[in-house]
N, C-alpha and C positions, 0 to 999 in steps of 0.2 A: 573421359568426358561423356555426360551421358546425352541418349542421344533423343530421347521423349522426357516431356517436363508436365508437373501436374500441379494446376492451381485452385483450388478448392477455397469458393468465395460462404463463408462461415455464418450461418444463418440461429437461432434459437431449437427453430421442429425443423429446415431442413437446409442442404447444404449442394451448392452448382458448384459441379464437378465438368472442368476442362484439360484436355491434354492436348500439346501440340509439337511438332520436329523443332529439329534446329535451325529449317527454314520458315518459320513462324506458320506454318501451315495448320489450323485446325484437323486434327485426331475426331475427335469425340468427342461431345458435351453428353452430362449425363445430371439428373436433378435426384437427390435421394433423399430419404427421409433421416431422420437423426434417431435409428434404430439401429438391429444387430441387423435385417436383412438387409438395409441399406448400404450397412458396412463390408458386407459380405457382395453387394452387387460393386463395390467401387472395389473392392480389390478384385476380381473378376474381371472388370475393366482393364485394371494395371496389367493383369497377368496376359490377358490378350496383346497388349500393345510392347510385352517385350519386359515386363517386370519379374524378377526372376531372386531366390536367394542367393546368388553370386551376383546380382547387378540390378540391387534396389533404387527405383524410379524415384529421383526427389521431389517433395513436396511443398508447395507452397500455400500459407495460410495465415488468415489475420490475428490468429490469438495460440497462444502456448497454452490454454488450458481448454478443460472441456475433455470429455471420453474418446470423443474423435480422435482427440490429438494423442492420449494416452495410448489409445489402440494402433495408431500408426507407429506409435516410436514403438511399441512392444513386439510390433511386427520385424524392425532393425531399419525401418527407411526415413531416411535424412528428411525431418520436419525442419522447414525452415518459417519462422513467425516475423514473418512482413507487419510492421508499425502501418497501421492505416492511414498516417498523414504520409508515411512515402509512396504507398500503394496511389493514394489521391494522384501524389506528384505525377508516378508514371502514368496514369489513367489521361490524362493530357497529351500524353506521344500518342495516341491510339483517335481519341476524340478530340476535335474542339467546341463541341456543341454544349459541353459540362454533361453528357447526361447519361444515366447512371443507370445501371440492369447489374443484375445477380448473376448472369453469364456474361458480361464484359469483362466484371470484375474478378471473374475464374479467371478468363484469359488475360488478362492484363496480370493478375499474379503469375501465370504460367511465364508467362514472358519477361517476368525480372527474373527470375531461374536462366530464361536462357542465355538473358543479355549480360545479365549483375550476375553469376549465382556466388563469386568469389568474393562481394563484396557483404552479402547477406550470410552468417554463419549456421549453421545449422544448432537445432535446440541441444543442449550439453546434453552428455551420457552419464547423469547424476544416477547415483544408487538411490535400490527405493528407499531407504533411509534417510537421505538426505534428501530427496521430495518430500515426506513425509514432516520430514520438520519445516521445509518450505513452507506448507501447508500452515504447521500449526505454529510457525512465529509470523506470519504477516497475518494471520485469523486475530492472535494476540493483539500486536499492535493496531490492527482497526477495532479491537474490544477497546483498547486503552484511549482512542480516539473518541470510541462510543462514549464511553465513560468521564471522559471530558467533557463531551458535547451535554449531555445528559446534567453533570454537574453544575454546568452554565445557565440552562435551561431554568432549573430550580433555584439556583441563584440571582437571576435576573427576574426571576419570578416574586421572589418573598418582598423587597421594598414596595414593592406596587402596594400590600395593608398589610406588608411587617416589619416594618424599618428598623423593629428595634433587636428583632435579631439576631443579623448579623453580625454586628456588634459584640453580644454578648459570648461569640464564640470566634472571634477575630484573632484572641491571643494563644487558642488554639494551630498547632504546627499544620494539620488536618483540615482546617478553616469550619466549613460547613460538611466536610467529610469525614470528620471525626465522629466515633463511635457514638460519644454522648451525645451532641448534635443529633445524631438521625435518632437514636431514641427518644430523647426528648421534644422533637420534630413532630415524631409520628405521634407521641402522646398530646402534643396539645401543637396544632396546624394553625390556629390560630391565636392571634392578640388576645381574645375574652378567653378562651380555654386553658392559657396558660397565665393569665394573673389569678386561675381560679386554681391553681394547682398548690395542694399545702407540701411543707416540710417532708412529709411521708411521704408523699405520692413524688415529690422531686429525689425523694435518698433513694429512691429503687431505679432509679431511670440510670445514674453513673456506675448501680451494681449489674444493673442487665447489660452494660453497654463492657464492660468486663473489668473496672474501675476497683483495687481492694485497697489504695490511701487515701490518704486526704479527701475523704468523703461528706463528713461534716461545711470543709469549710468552701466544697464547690458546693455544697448544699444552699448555704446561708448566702451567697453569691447568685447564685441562679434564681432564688427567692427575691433576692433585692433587686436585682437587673431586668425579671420578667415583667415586676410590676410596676417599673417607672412608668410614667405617661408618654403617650407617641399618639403621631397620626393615627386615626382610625376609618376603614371604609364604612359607611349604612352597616346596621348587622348582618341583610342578608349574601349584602354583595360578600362581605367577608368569608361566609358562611361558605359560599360556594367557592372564592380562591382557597381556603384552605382546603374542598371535596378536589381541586384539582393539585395544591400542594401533595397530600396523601397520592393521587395520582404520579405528581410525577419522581416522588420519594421512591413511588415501587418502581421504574424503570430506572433510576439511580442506583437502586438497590440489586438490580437486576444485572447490570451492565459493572459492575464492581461485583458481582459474585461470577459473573462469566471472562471477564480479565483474569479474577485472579484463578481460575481452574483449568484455561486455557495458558498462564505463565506454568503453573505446575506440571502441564501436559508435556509444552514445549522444550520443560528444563528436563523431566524424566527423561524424553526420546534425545534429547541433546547429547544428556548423558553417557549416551549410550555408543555413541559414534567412536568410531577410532581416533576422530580427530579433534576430539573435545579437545584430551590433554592440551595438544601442540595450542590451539586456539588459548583455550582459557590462559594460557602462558603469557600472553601477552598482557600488558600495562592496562586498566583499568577496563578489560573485557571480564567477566563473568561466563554464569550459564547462560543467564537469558539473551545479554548483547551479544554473547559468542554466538547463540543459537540463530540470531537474525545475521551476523556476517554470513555465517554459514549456508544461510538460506538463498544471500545474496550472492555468495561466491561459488556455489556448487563446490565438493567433492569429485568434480572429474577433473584429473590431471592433466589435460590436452588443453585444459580452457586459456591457461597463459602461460606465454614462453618463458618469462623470467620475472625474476620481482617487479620490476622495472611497469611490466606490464596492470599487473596487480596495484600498483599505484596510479596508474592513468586512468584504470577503470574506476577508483576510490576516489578521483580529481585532487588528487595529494602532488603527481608529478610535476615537477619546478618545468616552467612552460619560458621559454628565453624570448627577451624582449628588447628589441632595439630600443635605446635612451630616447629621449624624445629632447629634443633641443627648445631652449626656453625663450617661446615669444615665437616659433617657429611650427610650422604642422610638423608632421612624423608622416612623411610621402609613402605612399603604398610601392612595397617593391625597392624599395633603398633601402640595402643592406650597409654601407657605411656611410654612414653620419658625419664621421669626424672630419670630413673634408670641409663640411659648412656649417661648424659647431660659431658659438660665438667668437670663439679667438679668433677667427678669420672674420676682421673688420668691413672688410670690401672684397667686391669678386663677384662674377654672377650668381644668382638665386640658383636655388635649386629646380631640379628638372621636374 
């Protein structure tokens, strides 16, 4: 059991550093800046109060990521990442006034180490490999969020003076994300620019977009649906929603080229793991979902004892539930029911 605790309240430029016994006594408080000499005074600190490579001081802190934390775990000393709504919680044992400093909140972290520290786990001892891909499948999936978001934006945009649109590219799998869509987007942004667009200038838009069949009759198609009649805004209000279409075409365009370089990235380094095989082995996992289990599960072998485990952390584990009786509450704390199920006509209520 260790016998000095350190809680490091986690700031942008700098970071309050506290340590204290196991009789909640204040050590040291110490304020650093979020540099390499900073880092080099906080372990200096440790090393004074008894921190040693046979008997690494644990650590307490509100976020798993950040160089801070990198450099502590590379040191060997048990990072443990406190959720700031539980930090909140225990900040209430300590005050009741609500009020809030950057050294409370060191010592208020140090003191769930003393009190909790079996209930708080320390950060896994992932390979760098398998951080690495951490990195680049949750960077993916908030691309593929962007890129949503992004897509929405431009699509909630065009009915406002281009109703007609949509439409014309609805039978499309891709919708507004299909290839010929964004070129022919980008070539005519607006209602007037694209009823003006002839046969020629529309047969080149489904060969750029990388299109080599049935060209002809998306041609005669896109010709006849661009220039049906539709609402129209004043010309120049138009003028300017399409200078912002064009605009937001290029961060659509943007956010869809950094997805898809950021999926390439993820499946290469995934690849590469020992543990692809086993992963990709299961039922409708691939590279890329395998790559995000992965990133969620770590590669260190201590993280769960048995399957069993591995499913509760998934919220897959079958959770058992007393029956609830019909027309009757379900009492907190009554483990058998069947004594005052319906078939028992009369008798007293329950407790």
């Amino acid at each position: 059991m260790p016998r000095v605790f350190c809680g490091i309240d986690w700031a942008s430029d700098h970071h309050d550093v506290a340590l204290i016994d196991q009789d909640a006594v204040l050590l040291a408080k110490l304020r650093i800046d979020d540099t390499a000499a900073g880092l080099a005074r906080l372990l200096e600190l440790l090393a004074e109060h008894g921190d040693s490579p046979e008997s690494r001081m644990p650590v307490a802190i509100e976020t798993s990521h950040g160089l801070l934390v990198a450099c502590l775990r590379a040191t060997g000393r048990p990072v443990h990442a406190i959720n700031p709504l539980t930090a909140a919680r225990y900040r209430s044992r300590y005050t009741l006034a609500g009020k809030k400093s950057d050294h409370l909140d060191a010592k208020v972290l140090a003191n769930i180490l003393r009190t909790d520290i079996a209930e708080h786990r320390p950060l896994l001892a992932d390979s760098e490999l398998a951080q690495a891909i951490t990195v680049l499948a949750r960077a993916q999936q908030d691309a593929v969020w962007d890129r949503t978001q992004a897509g929405n934006r431009l699509r909630s945009h065009l009915p406002q003076y281009y109703p007609g649109f949509l439409p014309v590219f609805a039978h499309f799998r891709e919708g507004i994300a299909s290839p010929v869509a964004h070129t022919v987007l980008a070539a005519a942004p607006t209602p007037a620019e694209a009823a003006r667009l002839t046969r020629t200038q529309l047969r080149s838009q489904p060969k750029k977009a990388g299109r080599q069949r049935e060209i002809e009759p998306e041609v005669e198609r896109l010709h006849t649906l661009l220039r049906e009649p539709q609402m129209q805004q004043p010309p120049l209000v138009e003028q300017a929603m399409g200078t912002k279409t064009r605009a937001l075409l290029r961060q659509f365009d943007a956010a869809c080229t950094s997805a898809d370089e950021l999926e390439a990235a993820t499946v290469a380094s995934f690849e590469t793991h020992p543990d692809a095989e086993i992963i990709t082995s299961f039922p409708g996992l691939g590279s890329l979902t395998g790559a995000r289990v992965l990133a969620e599960l770590g590669d260190d072998r201590s993280r769960f004892a048995d399957a069993r485990a591995v499913k509760a952390y998934a919220g897959a584990a079958p959770i058992t539930r007393a029956p609830r009786a019909r027309g009757r509450p379900c009492w907190p704390g009554t483990s058998r029911i069947s004594a005052w199920l319906p078939s028992a006509t009369s008798g007293p209520s329950p407790p």
